[in-house]
Structure formats: structure tokens, C-alpha cells
C-alpha positions in Angstrom: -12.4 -2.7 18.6 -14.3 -2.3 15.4 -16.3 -5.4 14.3 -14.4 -7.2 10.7 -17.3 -5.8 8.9 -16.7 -1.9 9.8 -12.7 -3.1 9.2 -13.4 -4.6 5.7 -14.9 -1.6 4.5 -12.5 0.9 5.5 -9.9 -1.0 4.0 -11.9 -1.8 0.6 -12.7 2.1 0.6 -9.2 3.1 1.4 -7.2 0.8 -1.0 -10.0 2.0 -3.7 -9.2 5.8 -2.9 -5.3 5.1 -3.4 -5.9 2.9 -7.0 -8.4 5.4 -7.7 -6.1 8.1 -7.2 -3.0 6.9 -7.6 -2.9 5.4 -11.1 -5.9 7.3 -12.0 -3.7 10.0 -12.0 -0.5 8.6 -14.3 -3.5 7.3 -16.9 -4.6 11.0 -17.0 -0.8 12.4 -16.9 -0.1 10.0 -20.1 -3.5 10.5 -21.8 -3.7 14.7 -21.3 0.0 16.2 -21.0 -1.4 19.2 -21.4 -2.6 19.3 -17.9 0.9 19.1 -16.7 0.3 16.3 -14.4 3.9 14.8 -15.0 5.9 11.9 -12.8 6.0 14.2 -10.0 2.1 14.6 -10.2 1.5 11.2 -10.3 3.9 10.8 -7.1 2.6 13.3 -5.3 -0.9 11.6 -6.0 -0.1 8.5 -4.5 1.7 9.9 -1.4 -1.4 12.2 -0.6 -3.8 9.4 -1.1 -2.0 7.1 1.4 -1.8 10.3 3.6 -5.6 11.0 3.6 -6.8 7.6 3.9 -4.4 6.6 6.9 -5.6 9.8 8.7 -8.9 9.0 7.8 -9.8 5.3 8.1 -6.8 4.5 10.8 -8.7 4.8 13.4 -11.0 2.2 11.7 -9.4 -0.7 10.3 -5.5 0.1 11.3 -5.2 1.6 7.9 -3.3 -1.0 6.1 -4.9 -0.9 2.3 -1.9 -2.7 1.6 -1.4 -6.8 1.8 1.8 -6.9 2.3 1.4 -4.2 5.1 -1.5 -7.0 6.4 1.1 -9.6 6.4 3.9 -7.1 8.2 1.2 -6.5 11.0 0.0 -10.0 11.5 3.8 -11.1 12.2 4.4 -8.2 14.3 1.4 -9.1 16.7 -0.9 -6.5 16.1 -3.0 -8.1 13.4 -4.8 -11.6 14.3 -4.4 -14.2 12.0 -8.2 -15.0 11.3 -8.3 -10.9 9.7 -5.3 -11.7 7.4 -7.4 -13.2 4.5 -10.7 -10.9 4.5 -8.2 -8.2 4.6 -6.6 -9.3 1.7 -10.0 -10.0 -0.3 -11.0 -6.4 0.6 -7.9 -4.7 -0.6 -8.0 -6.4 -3.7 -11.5 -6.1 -4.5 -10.9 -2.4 -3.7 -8.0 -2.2 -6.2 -10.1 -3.5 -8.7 -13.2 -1.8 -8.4 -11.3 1.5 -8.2 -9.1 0.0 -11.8 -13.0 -0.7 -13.4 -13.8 2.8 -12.4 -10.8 4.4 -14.1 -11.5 2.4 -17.0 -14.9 3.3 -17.5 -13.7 6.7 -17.1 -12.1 6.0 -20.5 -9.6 9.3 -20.2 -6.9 7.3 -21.8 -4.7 4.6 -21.9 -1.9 4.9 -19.5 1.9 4.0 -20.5 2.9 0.5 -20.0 6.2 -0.1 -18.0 7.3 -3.4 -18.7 10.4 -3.6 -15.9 13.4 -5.4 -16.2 12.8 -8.1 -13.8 15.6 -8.6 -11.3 15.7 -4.7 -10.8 12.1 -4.2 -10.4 11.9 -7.3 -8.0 14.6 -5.2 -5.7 12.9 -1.7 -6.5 9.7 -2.9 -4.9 11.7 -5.3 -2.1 13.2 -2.7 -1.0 11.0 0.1 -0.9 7.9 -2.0 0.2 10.3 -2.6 3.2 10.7 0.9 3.8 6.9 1.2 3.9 6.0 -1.6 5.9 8.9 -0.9 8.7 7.3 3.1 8.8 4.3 1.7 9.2 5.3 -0.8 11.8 7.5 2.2 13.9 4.7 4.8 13.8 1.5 2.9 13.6 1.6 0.4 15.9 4.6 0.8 18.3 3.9 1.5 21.8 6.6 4.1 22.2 4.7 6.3 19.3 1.4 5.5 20.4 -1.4 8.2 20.1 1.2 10.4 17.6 -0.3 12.8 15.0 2.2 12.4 12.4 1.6 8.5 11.2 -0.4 9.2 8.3 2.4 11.8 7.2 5.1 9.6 7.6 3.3 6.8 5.6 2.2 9.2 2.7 5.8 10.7 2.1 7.4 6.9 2.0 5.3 6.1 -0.6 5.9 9.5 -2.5 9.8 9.2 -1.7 9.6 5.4 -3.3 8.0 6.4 -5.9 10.2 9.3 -6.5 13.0 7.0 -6.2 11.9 3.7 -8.6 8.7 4.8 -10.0 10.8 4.5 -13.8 12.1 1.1 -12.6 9.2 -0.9 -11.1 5.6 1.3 -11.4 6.8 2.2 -8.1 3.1 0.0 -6.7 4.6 -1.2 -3.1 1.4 -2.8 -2.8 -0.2 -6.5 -4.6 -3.5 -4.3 -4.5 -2.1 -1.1 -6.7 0.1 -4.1 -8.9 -3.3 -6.1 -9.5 -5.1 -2.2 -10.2 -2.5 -1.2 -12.3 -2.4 -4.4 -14.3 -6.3 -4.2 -14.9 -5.4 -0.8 -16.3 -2.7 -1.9 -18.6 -0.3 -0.1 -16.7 1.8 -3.3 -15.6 1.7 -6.8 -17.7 -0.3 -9.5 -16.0 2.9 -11.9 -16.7 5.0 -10.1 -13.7 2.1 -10.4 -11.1 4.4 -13.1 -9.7 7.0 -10.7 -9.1 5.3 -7.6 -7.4 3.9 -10.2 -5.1 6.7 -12.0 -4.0 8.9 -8.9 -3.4 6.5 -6.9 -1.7 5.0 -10.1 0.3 8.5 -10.9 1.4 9.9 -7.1 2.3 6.6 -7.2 3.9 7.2 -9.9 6.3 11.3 -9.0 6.6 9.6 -6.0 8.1 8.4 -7.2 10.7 10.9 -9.4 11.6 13.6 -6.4 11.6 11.3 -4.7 13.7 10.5 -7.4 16.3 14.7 -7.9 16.3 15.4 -4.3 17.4 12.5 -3.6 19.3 12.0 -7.1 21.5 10.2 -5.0 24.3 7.2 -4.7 21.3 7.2 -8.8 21.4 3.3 -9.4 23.3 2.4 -12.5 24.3 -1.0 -12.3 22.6 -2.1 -10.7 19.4 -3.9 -7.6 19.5 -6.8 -7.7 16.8 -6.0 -5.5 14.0 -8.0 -2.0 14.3 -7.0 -1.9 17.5 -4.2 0.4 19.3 -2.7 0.9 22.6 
């Protein structure tokens, strides 16, 4: 197991590197169309971040770069509850140091998607389900353990999601991209409440939809995150 530092800064590095890339990406799409970026650019950018920093840092810190993906771990028994905050304060501080960046950049100014609330609030419920029970199935399930393929199936979630709701919620699945894509003007600060309610919650209904169909998964003692069998 890798000591909480090494952990920390994979996930501040790897949450950075999806913000970073991510919404980077939409504030370039919206400030240069003549690049040709587009929606499907800006999809594509987040899946392939997730993809390359799951392959990547996995190994290191259980590639989460995701709180509510923190909080879907911890309840399954594979994250120990002493990592849940300084995982959290990493991911953030990762979201926003990668927002700073892109602001300093100063490329542009992004376009602001102020959602209609009860169908944003099930937009992100339901795809940072999706996400988190992926996650749950291929990263830390002892029937898929050692696979090649987690990081793939991660990335395309997020690309599918955001695909699917990107034009109805920002398509974040995440309270670190929400909080990045706030500081970027992407999302208005007054819905924080809503991207982290729906994804905290779809985060832990995860987990317990995972624990409920797979009971031979249920350990007696958790495993420190970072670390799998």
C-alpha cells in the first residue's frame, strides 16, 4: 500500500489533469470555433482524461479523482474511512488549481449552462451512478481483479454521460469538475448545492446496489484505498 502522501498526490494530479482537460477544452471549443473542437470534442476530452489518468495513477491512489467515487469506495469497503476527507481536500484543491490554470490561460470565456434544476439534479443522479457502479464492478471487485480494461470502461462512462446530458446538466459527474467548472464560469456557484447532493447520493446508492447484488464482495475489514486484491 502506498503511504496517504503518494495517494494525495496522485489524486490532486489526476483530478487536475481531468478539470484541466476537461473543461479546458469546452472554454477553448466556445472561445475558438474555428478549431472545430465542438460538444463531441469536449466529450471526448473528458472521457480520455479519465481514461489516462485511471490507467496511470490507479495503481497509486485507486484512481478515484472523484469524491463522490471516494464516498462509493469507502461504503463498499475498499476505501478506509480516515482517507475519505484528505481525499476529498485533494480532489478539490486539484479542480481548482487546474480551473486557476485555465483561467490564466485567458483563451476565453466558456458558455454558461445555467440547468433547469430538477432535471439537472437527475442528469447527474443518474449518470454519476453509472460511473460510480463501473468503477465499483471493474475497479475493485474481486471477480475482475488484475483486468486491463478498467481505465477504458471508466473513460467511456464519462464520455457516454456526457454524450447523453452534457446539454442538460454540464455533464460534471464529479463535485471536483462542478467546483472547477464554477471557478470557470461554466456553472453558477448558486447550484453547487445541487451537483453535490446528486452526485454524493448516486455516489453512495452505488455502493449499496453493488454490495446488494454482489454480498460475496461484503469483507469484514476495510481494505485501505490504493490497495487491490
Amino acid at each position: 500500500m502506498m503511504p496517504l502522501t503518494n495517494r494525495l498526490y496522485a489524486e490532486f494530479i489526476g483530478t487536475a489533469w481531468l478539470v484541466l482537460g476537461g473543461c479546458g477544452s469546452a472554454v477553448l471549443a466556445a472561445a475558438f470555433p474555428q478549431l472545430g473542437i465542438g460538444f463531441a470534442g469536449v466529450a471526448f476530452a473528458f472521457g480520455l482524461t479519465v481514461l489516462t489518468m485511471v490507467a496511470a495513477l490507479g495503481p497509486v491512489s485507486g484512481g478515484h479523482f472523484n469524491p463522490a467515487v471516494t464516498v462509493g469506495v469507502f461504503l463498499r469497503g475498499r476505501c478506509a474511512a480516515v482517507d475519505v476527507v484528505p481525499y476529498w481536500i485533494a480532489q478539490m484543491a486539484g479542480a481548482i488549481a487546474a480551473a486557476a490554470t485555465v483561467l490564466f490561460f485567458k483563451t476565453g470565456t466558456a458558455v454558461r449552462l445555467d440547468a433547469v434544476m430538477r432535471s439537472a439534479f437527475a442528469a447527474e443522479f443518474l449518470f454519476t451512478f453509472a460511473l460510480v457502479y463501473v468503477v465499483l464492478n471493474v475497479a475493485t471487485a474481486k471477480s475482475t481483479a488484475g483486468n486491463s480494461y478498467f481505465g477504458l470502461a471508466i473513460g467511456f462512462t464519462v464520455l457516454a454521460g456526457a454524450f447523453a446530458v452534457g446539454d442538460v446538466s454540464g455533464g460534471a459527474f464529479n463535485p471536483a469538475v462542478a467546483v472547477g467548472a464554477m471557478t470557470m464560469g461554466m456553472l453558477p456557484w448558486a447550484k453547487l448545492w445541487l451537483y453535490l447532493v446528486a452526485e454524493l447520493i448516486a455516489g453512495a446508492a452505488a455502493a449499496v446496489v453493488f454490495r446488494a447484488i454482489n454480498p460475496e464482495e461484503i469483507e469484514p475489514s476495510v481494505v485501505p484505498s490504493g490497495r487491490r486484491k
